[in-house]
mmCIF file of the N, C-alpha and C atoms, coordinates in Angstrom:
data_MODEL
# 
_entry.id   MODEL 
# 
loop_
_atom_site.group_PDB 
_atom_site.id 
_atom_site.type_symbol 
_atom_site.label_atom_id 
_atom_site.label_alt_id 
_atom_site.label_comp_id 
_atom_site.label_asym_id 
_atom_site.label_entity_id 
_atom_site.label_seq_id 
_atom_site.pdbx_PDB_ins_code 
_atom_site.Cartn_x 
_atom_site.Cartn_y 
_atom_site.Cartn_z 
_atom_site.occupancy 
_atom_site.B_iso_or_equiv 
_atom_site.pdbx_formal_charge 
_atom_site.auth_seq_id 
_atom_site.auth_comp_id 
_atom_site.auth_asym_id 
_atom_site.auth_atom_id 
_atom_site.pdbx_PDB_model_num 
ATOM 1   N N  . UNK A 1 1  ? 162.188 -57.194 43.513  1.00 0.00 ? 1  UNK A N  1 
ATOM 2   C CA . UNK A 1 1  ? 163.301 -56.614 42.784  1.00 0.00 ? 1  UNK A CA 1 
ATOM 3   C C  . UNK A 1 1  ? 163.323 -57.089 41.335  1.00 0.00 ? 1  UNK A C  1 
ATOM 4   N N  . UNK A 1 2  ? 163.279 -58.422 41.168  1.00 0.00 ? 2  UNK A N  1 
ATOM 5   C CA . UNK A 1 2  ? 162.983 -58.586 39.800  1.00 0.00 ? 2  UNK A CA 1 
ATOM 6   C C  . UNK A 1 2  ? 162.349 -58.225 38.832  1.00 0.00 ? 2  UNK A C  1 
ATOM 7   N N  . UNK A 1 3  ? 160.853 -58.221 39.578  1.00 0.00 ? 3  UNK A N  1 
ATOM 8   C CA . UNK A 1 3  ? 160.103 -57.221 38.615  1.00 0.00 ? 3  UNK A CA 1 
ATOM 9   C C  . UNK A 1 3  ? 160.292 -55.711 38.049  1.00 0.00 ? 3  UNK A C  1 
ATOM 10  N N  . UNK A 1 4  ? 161.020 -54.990 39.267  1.00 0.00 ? 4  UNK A N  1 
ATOM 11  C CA . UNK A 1 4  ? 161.646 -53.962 38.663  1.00 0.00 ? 4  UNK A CA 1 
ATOM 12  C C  . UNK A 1 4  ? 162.310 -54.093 37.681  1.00 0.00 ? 4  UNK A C  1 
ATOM 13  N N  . UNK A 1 5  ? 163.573 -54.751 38.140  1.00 0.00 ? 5  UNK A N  1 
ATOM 14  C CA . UNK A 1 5  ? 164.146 -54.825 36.974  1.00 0.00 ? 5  UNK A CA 1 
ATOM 15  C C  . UNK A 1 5  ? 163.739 -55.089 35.863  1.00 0.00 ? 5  UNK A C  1 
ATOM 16  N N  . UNK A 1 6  ? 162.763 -55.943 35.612  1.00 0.00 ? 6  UNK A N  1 
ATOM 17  C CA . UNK A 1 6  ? 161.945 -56.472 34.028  1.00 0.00 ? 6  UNK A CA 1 
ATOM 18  C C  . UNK A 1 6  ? 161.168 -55.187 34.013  1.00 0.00 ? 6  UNK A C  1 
ATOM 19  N N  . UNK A 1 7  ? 160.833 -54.668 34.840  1.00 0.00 ? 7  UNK A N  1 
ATOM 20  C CA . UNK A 1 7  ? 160.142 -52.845 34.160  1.00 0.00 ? 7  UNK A CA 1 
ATOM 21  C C  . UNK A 1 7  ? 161.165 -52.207 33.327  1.00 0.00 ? 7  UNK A C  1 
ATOM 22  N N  . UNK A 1 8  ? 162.345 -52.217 34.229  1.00 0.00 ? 8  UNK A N  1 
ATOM 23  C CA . UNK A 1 8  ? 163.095 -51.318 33.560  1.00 0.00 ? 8  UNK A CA 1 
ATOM 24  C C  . UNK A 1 8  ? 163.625 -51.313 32.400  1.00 0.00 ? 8  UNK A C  1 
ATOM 25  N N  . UNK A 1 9  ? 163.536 -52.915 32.272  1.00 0.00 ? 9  UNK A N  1 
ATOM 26  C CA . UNK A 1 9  ? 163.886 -53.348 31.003  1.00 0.00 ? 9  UNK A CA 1 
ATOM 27  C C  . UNK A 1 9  ? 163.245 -53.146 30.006  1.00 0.00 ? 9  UNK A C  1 
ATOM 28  N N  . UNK A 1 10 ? 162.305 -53.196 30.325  1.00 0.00 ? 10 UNK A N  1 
ATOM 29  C CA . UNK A 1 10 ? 161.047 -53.170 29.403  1.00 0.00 ? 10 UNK A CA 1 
ATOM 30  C C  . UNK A 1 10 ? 161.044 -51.487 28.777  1.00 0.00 ? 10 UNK A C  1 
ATOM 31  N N  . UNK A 1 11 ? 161.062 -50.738 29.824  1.00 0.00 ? 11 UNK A N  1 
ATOM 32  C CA . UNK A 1 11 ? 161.255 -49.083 29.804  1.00 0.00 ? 11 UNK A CA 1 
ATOM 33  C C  . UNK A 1 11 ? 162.323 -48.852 29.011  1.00 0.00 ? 11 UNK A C  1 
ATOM 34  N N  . UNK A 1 12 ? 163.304 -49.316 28.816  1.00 0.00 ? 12 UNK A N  1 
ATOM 35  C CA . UNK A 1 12 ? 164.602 -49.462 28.068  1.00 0.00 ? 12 UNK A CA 1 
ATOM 36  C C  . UNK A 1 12 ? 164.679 -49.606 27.130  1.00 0.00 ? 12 UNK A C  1 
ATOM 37  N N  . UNK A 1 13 ? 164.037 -50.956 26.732  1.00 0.00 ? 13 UNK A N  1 
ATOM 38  C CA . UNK A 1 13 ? 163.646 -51.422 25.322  1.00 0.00 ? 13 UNK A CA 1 
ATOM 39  C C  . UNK A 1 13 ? 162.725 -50.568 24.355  1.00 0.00 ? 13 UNK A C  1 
ATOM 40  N N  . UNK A 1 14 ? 161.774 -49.657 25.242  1.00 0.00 ? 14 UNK A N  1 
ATOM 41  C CA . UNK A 1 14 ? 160.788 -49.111 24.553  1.00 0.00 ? 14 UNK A CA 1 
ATOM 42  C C  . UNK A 1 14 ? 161.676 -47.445 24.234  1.00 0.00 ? 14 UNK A C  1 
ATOM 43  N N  . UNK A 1 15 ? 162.735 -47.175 25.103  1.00 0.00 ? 15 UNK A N  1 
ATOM 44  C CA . UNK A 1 15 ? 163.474 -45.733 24.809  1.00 0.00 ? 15 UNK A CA 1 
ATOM 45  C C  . UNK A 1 15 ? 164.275 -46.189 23.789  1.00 0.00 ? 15 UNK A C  1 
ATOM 46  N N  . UNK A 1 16 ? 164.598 -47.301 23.489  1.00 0.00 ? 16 UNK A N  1 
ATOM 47  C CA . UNK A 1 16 ? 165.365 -47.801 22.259  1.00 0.00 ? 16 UNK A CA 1 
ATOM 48  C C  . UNK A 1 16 ? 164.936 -47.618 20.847  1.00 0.00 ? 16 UNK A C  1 
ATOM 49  N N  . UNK A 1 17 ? 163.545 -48.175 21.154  1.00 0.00 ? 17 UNK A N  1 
ATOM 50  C CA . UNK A 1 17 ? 162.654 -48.098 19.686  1.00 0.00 ? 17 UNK A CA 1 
ATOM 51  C C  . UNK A 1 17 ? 161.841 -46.969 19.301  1.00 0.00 ? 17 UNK A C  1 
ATOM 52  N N  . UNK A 1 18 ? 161.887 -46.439 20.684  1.00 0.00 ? 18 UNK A N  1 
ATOM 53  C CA . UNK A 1 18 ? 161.669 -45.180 19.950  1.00 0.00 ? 18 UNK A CA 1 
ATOM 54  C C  . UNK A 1 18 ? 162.635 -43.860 19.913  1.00 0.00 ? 18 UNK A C  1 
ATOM 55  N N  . UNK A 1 19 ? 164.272 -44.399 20.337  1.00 0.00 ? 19 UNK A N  1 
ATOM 56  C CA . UNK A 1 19 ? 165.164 -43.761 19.725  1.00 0.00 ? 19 UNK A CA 1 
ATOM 57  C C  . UNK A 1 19 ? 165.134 -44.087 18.289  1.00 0.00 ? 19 UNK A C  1 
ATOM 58  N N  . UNK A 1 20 ? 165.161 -45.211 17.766  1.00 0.00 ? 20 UNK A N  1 
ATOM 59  C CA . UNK A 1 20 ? 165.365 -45.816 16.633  1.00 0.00 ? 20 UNK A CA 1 
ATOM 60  C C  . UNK A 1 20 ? 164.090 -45.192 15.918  1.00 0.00 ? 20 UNK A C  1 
ATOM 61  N N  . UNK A 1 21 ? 163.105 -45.105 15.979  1.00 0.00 ? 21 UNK A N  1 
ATOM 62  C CA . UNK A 1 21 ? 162.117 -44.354 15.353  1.00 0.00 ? 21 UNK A CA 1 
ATOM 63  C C  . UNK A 1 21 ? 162.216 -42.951 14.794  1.00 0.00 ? 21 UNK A C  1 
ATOM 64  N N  . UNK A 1 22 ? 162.824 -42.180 15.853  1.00 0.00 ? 22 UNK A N  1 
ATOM 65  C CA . UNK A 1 22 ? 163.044 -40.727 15.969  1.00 0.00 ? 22 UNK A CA 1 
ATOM 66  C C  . UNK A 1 22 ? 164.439 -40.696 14.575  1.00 0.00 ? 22 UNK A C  1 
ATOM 67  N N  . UNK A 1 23 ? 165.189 -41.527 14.905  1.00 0.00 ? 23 UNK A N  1 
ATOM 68  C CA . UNK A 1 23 ? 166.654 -41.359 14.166  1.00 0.00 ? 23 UNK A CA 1 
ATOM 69  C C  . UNK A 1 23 ? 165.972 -42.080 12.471  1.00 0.00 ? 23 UNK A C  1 
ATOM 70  N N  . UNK A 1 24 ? 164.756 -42.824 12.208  1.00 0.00 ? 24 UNK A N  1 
ATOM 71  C CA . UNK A 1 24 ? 164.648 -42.937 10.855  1.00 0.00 ? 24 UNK A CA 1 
ATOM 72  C C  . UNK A 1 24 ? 164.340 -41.632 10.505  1.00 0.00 ? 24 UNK A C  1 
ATOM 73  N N  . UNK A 1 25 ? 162.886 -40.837 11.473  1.00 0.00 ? 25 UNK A N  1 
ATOM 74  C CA . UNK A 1 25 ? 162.377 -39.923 11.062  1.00 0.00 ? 25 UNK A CA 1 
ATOM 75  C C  . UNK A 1 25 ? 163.122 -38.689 10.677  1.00 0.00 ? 25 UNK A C  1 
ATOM 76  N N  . UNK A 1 26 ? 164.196 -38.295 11.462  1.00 0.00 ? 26 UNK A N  1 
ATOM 77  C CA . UNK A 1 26 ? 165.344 -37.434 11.330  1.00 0.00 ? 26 UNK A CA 1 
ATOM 78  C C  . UNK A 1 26 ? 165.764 -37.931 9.614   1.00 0.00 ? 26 UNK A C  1 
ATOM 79  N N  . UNK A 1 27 ? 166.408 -39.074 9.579   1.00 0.00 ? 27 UNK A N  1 
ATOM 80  C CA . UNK A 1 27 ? 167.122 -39.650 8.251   1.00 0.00 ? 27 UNK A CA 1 
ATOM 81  C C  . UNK A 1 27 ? 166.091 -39.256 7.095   1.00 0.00 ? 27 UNK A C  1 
ATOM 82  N N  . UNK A 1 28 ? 164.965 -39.248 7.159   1.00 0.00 ? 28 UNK A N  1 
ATOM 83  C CA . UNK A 1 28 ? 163.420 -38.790 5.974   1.00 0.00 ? 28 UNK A CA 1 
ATOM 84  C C  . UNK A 1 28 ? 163.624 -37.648 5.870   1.00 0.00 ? 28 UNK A C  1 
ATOM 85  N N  . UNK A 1 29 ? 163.668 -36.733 7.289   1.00 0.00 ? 29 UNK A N  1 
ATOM 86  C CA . UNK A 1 29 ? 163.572 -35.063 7.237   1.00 0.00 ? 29 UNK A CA 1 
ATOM 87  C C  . UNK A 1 29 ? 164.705 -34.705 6.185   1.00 0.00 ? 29 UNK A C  1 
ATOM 88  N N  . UNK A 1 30 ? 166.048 -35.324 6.773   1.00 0.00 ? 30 UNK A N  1 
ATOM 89  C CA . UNK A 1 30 ? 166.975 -34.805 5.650   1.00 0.00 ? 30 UNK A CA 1 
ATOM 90  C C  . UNK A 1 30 ? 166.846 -34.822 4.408   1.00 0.00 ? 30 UNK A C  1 
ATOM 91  N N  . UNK A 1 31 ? 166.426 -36.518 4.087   1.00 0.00 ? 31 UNK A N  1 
ATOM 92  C CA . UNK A 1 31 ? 166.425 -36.855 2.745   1.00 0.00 ? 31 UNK A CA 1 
ATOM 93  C C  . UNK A 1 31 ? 165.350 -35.629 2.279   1.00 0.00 ? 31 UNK A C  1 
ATOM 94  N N  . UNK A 1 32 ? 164.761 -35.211 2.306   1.00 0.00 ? 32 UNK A N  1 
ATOM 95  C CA . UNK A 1 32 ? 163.084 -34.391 2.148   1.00 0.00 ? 32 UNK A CA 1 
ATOM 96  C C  . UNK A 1 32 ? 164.050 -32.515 1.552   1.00 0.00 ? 32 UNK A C  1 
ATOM 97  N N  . UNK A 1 33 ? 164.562 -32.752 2.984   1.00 0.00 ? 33 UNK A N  1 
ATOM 98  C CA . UNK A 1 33 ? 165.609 -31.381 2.921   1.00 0.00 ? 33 UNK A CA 1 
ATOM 99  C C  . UNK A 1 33 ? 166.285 -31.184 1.956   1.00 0.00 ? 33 UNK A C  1 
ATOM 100 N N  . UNK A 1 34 ? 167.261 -32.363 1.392   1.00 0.00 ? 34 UNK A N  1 
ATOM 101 C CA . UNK A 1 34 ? 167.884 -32.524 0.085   1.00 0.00 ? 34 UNK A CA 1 
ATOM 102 C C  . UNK A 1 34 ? 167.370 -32.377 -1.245  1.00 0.00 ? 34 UNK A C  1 
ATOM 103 N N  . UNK A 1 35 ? 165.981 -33.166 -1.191  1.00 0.00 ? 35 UNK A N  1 
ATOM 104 C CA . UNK A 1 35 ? 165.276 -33.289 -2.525  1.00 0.00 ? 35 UNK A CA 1 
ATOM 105 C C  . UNK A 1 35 ? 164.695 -31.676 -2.460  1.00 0.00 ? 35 UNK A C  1 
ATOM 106 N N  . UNK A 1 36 ? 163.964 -30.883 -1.623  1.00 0.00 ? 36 UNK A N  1 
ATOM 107 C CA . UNK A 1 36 ? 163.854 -29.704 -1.514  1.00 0.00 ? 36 UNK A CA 1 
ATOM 108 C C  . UNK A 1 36 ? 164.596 -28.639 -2.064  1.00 0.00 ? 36 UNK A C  1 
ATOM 109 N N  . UNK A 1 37 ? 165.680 -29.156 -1.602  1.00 0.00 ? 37 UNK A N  1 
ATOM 110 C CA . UNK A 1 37 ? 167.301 -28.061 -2.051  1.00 0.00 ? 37 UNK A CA 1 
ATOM 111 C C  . UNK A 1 37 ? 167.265 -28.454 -3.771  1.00 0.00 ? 37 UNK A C  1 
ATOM 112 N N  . UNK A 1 38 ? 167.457 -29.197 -4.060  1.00 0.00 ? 38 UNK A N  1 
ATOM 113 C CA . UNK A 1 38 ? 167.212 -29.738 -5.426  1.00 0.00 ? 38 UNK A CA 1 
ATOM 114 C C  . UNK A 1 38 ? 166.319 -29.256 -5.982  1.00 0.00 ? 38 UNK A C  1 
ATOM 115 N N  . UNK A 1 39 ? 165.088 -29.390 -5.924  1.00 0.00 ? 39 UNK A N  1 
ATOM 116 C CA . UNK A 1 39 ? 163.782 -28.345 -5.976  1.00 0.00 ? 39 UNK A CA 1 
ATOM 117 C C  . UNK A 1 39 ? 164.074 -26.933 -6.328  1.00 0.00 ? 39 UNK A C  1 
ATOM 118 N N  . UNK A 1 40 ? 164.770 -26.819 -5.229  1.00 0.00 ? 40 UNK A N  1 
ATOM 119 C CA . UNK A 1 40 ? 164.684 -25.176 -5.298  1.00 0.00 ? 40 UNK A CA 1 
ATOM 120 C C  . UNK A 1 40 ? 165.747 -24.313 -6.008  1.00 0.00 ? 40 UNK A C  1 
ATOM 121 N N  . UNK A 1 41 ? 166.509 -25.216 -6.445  1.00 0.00 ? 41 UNK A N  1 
ATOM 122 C CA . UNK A 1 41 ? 167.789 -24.620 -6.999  1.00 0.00 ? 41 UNK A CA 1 
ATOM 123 C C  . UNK A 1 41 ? 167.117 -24.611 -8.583  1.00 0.00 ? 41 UNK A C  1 
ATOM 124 N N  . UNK A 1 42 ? 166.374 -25.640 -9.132  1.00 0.00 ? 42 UNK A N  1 
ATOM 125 C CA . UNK A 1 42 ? 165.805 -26.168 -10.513 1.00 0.00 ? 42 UNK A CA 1 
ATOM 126 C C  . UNK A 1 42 ? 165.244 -25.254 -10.424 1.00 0.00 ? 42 UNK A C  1 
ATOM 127 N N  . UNK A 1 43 ? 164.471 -24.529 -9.761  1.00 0.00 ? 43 UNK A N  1 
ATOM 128 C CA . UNK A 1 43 ? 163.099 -23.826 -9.671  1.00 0.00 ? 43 UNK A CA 1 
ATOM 129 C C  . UNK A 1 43 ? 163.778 -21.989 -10.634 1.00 0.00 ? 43 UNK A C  1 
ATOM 130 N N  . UNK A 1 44 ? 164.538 -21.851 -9.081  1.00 0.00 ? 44 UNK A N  1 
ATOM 131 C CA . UNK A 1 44 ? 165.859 -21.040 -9.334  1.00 0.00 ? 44 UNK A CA 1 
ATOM 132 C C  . UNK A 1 44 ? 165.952 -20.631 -10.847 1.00 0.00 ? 44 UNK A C  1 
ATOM 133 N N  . UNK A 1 45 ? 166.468 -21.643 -11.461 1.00 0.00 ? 45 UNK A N  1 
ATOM 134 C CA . UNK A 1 45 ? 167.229 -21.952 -13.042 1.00 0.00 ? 45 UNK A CA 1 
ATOM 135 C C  . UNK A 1 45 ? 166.110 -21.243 -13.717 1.00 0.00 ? 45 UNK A C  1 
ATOM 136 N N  . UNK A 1 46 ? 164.711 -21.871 -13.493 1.00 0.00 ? 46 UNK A N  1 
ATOM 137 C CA . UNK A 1 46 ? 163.816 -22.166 -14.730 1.00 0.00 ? 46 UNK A CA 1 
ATOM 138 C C  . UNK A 1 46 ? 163.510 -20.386 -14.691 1.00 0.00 ? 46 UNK A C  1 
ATOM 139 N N  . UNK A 1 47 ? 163.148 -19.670 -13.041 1.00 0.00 ? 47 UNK A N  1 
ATOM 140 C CA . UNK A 1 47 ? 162.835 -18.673 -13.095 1.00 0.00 ? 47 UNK A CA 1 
ATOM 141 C C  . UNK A 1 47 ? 163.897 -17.210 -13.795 1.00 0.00 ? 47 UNK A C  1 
ATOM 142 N N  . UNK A 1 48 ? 164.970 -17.455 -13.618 1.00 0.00 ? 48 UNK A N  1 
ATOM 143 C CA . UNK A 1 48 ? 165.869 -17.087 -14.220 1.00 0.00 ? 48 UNK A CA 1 
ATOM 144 C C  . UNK A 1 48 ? 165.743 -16.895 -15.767 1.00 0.00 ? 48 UNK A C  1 
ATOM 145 N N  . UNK A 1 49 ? 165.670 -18.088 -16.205 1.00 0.00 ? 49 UNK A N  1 
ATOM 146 C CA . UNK A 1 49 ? 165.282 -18.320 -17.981 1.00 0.00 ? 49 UNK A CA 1 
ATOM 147 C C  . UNK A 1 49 ? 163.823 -17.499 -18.151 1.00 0.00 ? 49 UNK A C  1 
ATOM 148 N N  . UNK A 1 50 ? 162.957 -17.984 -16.944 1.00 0.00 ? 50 UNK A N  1 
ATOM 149 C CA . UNK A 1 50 ? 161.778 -16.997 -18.016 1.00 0.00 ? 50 UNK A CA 1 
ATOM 150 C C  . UNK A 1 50 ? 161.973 -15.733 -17.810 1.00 0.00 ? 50 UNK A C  1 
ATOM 151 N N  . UNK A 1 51 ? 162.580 -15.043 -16.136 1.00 0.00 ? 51 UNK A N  1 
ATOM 152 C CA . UNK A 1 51 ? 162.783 -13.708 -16.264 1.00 0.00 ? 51 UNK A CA 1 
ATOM 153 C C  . UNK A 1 51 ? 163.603 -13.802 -17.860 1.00 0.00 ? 51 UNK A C  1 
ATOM 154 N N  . UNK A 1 52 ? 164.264 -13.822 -18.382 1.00 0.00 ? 52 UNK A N  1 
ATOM 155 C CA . UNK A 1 52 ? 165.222 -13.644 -19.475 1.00 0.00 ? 52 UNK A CA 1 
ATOM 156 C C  . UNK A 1 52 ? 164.450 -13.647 -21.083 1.00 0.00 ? 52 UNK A C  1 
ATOM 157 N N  . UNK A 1 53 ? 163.533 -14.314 -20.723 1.00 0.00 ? 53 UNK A N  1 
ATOM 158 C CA . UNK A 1 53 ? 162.568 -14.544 -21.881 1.00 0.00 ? 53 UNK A CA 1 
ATOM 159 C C  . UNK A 1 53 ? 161.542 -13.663 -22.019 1.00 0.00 ? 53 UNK A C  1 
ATOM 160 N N  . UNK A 1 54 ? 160.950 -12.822 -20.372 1.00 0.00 ? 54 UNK A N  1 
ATOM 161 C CA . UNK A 1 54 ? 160.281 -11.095 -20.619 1.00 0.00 ? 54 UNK A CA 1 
ATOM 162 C C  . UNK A 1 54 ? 161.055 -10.635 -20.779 1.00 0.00 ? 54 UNK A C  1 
ATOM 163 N N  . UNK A 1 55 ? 162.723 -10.776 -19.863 1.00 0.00 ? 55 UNK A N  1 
ATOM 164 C CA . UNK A 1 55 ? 163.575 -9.605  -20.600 1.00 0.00 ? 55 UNK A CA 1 
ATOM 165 C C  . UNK A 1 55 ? 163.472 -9.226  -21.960 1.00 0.00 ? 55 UNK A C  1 
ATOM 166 N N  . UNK A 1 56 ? 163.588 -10.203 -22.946 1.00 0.00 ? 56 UNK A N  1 
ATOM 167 C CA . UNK A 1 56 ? 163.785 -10.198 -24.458 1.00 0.00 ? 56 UNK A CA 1 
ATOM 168 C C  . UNK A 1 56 ? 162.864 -10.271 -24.787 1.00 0.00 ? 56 UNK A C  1 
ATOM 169 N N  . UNK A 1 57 ? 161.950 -10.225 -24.861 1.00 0.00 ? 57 UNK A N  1 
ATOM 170 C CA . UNK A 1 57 ? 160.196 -9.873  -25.448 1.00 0.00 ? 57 UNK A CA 1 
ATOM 171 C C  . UNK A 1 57 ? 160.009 -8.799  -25.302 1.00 0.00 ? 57 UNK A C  1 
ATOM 172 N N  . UNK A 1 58 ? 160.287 -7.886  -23.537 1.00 0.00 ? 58 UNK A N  1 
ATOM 173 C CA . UNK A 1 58 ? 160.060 -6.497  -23.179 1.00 0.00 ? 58 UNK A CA 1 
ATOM 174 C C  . UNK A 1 58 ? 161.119 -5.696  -24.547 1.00 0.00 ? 58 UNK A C  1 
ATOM 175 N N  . UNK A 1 59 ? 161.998 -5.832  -24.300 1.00 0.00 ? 59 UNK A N  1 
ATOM 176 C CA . UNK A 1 59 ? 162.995 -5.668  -25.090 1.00 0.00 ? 59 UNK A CA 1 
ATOM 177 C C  . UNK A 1 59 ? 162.319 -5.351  -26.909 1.00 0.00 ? 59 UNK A C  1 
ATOM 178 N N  . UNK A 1 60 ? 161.954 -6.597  -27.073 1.00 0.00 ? 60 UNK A N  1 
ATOM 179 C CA . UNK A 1 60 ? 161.032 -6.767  -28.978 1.00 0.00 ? 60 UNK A CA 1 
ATOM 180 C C  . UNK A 1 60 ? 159.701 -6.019  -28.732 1.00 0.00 ? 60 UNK A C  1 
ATOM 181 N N  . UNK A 1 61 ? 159.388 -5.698  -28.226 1.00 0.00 ? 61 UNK A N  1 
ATOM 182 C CA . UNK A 1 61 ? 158.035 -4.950  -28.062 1.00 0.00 ? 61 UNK A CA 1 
ATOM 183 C C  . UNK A 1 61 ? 158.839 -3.452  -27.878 1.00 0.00 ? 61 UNK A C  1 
ATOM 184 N N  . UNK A 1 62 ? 159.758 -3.042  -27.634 1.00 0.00 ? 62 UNK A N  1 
ATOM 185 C CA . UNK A 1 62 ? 159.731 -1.751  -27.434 1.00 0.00 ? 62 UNK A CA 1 
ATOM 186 C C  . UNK A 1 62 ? 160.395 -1.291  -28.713 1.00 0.00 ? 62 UNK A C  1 
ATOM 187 N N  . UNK A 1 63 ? 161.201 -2.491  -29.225 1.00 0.00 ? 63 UNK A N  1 
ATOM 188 C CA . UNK A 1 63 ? 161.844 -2.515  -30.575 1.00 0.00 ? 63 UNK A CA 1 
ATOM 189 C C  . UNK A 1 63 ? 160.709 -2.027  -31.864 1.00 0.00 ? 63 UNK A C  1 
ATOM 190 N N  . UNK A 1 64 ? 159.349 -2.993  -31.539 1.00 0.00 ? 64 UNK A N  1 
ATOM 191 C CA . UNK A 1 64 ? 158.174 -2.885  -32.819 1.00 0.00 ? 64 UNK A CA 1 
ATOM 192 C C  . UNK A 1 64 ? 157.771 -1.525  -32.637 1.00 0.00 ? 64 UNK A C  1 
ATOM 193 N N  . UNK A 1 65 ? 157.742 -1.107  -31.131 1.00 0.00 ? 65 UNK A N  1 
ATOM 194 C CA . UNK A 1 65 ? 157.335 0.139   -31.119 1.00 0.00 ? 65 UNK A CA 1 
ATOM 195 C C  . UNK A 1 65 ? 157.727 1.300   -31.481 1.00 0.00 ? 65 UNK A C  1 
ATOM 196 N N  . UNK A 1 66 ? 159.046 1.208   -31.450 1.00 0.00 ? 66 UNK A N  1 
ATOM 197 C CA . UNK A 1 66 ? 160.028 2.542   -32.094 1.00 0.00 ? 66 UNK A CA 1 
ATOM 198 C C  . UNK A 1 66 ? 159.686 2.090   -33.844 1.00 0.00 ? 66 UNK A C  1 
ATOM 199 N N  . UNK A 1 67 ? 159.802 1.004   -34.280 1.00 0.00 ? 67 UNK A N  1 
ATOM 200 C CA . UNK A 1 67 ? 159.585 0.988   -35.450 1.00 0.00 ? 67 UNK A CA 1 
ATOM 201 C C  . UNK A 1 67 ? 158.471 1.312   -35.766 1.00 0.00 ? 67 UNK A C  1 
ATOM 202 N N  . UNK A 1 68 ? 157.185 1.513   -35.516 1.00 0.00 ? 68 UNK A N  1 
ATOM 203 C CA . UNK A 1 68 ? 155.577 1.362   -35.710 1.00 0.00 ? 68 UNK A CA 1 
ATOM 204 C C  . UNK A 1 68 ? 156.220 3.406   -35.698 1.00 0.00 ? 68 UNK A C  1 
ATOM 205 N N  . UNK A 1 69 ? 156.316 4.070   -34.792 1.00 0.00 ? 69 UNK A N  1 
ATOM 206 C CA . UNK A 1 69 ? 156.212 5.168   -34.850 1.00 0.00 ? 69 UNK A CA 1 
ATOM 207 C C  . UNK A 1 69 ? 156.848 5.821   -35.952 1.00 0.00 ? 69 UNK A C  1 
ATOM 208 N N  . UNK A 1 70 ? 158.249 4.937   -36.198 1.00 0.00 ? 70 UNK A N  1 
ATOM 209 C CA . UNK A 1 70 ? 159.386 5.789   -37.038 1.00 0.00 ? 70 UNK A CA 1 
ATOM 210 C C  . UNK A 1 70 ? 158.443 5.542   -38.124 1.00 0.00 ? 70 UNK A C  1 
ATOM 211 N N  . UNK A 1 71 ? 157.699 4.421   -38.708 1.00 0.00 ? 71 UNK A N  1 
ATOM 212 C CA . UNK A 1 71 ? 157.090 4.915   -40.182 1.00 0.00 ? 71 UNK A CA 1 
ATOM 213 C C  . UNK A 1 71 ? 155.419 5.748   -40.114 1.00 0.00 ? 71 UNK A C  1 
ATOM 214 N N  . UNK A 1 72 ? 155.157 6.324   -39.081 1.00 0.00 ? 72 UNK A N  1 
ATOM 215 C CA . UNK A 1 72 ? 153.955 7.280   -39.046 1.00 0.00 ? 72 UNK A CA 1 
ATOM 216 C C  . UNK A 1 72 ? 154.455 8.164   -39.399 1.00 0.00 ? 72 UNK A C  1 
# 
């Protein structure tokens, strides 16, 4: 009987540490998840600004072009 019991213990100890393992790895995933979200929101921004920056180029190019014709 004893020895069981020191199995079980043992079995116990080892569902512990590798609860405790699982619950850092979880705590990384998030952190990962967060910095991601962060990521992607910046990303977001920047793409925004350059769409906005062909906007206004498309925009000056069609501008030179009406002008280029109006003096032919």
């Amino acid at each position: 009987m004893a020895g069981a019991a020191a199995e079980l213990e043992e079995r116990l100890a080892g569902a512990d540490r590798e609860a405790r393992r699982l619950q850092a790895e979880i705590s990384n995933a998030n952190l990962q998840v967060e910095a991601f979200g962060g990521q992607r929101g910046q990303l977001a921004l920047e793409f925004e600004t350059v769409t906005q920056r062909v906007a206004g180029i498309t925009e000056e190019i069609s501008q030179l072009r009406r002008l280029i014709e109006a003096k032919r």
